[in-house]
C-alpha positions as CSV (number, residue, x, y, z in Angstrom):
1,X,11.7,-64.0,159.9
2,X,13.7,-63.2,156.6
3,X,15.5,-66.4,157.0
4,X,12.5,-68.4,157.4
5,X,11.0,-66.6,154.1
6,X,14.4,-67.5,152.3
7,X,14.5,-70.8,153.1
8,X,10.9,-71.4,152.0
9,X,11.7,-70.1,148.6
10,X,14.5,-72.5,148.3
11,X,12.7,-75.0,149.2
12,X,9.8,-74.5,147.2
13,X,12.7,-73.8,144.3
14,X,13.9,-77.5,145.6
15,X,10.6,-79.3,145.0
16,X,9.5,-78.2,141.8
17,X,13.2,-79.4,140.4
18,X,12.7,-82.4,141.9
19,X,9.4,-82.7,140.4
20,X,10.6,-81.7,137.0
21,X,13.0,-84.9,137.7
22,X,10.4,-87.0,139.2
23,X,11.6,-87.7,142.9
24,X,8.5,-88.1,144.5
25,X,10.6,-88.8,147.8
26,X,12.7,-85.8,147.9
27,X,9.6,-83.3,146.2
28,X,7.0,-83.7,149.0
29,X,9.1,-83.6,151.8
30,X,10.7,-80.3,150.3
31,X,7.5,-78.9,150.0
32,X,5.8,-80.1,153.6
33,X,9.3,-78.5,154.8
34,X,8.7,-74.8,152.9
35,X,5.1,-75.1,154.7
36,X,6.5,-75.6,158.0
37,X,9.4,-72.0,157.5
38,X,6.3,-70.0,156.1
39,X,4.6,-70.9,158.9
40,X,7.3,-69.9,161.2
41,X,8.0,-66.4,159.3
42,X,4.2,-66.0,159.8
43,X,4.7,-66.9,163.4
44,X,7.7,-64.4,163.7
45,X,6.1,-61.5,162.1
46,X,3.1,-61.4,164.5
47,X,4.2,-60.1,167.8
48,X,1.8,-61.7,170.6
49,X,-0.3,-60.1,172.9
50,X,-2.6,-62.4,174.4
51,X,-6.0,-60.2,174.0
52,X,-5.4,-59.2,171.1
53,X,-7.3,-59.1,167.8
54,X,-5.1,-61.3,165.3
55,X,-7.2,-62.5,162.5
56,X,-6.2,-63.8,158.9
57,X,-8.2,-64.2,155.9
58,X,-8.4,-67.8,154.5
59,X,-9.2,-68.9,150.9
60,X,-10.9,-72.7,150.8
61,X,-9.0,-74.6,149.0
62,X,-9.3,-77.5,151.1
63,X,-11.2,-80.2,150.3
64,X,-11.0,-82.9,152.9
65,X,-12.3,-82.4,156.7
66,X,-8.4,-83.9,157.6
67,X,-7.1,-81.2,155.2
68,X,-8.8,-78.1,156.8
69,X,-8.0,-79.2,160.4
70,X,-4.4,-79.2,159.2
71,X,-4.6,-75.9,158.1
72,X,-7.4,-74.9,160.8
73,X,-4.5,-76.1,163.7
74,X,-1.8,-73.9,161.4
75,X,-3.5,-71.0,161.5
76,X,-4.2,-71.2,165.7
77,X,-0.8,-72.4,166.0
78,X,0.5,-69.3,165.1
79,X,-1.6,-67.1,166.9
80,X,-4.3,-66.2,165.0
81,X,-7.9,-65.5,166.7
82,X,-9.9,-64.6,164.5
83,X,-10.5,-66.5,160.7
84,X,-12.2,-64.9,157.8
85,X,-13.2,-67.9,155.5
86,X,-14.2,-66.9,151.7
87,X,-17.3,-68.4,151.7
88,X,-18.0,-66.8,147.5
89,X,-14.7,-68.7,146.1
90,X,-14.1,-68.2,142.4
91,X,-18.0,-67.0,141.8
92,X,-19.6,-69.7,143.5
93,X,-20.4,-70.3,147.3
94,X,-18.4,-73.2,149.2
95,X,-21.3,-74.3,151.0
96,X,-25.0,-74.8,149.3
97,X,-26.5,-72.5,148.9
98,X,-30.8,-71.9,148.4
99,X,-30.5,-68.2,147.5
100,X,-27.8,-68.9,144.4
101,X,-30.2,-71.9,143.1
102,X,-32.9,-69.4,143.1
103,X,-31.3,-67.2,141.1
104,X,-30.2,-69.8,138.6
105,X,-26.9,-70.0,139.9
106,X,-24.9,-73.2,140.9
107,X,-25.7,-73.8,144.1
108,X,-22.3,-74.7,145.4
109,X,-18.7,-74.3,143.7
110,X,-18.3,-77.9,142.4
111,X,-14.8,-78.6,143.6
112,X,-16.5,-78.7,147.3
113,X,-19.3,-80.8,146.1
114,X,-18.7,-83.7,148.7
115,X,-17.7,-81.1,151.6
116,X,-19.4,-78.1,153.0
117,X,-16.2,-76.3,154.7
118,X,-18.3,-73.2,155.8
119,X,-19.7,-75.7,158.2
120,X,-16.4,-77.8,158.8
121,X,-14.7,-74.3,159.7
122,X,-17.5,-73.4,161.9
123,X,-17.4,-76.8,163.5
124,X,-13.7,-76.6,164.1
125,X,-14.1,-72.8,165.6
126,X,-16.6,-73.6,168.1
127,X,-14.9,-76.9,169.6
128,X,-11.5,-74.4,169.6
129,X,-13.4,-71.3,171.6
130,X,-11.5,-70.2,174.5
């Protein structure tokens, strides 16, 4: 596991120089490739037993129905069971919602204003039920 966390850090380390140097060939595959060890510590630090309550708490910061699938088939990939979605992101709910316009509130964070992901996430979760 600490290797994986290592080379995630130097990768990550890796794509913002190249960044900083404008490689937009080398930067994103640095970055897709720290992903990928993170996932694998993650993967290494949870020891599996198949009935077993593994959940994991997920902050929306998707915004595409192809981008929370990614990170939808991430999170099942390694193991988890159970997902706790933050449905009251940065003050505002991700999905719209009556009871906040009521209150004079805005009824759904604006960065998800083209996406509900509470319902993408549920979608996801009930065509995934085992």
């Amino acid at each position: 596991m600490e290797f994986y966390i290592k080379r995630s850090k130097h990768l990550i380390d890796t794509a913002k120089k190249q960044i900083q140097f404008s490689d937009i060939e080398i930067a994103p595959k640095a970055s897709n490739d720290a992903i990928i060890n993170t996932d694998m510590a993650l993967y290494y630090s949870m020891p599996y037993n198949p009935n077993e309550f593994k959940g994991i708490w997920v902050f929306p910061y998707q915004k595409t129905r192809e981008d929370i699938k990614i990170a939808f088939d991430t999170i099942t990939r390694i193991g988890a069971n159970n997902i706790f979605l933050e449905a009251f992101y940065n003050g505002m709910p991700i999905y719209k919602s009556n009871v906040a316009k009521e209150y004079g509130l805005l009824e759904q964070n604006p960065s998800f204003k083209d996406i509900d992901p509470l319902q993408e996430w549920i979608q996801l979760a009930k065509q995934n039920k085992k």
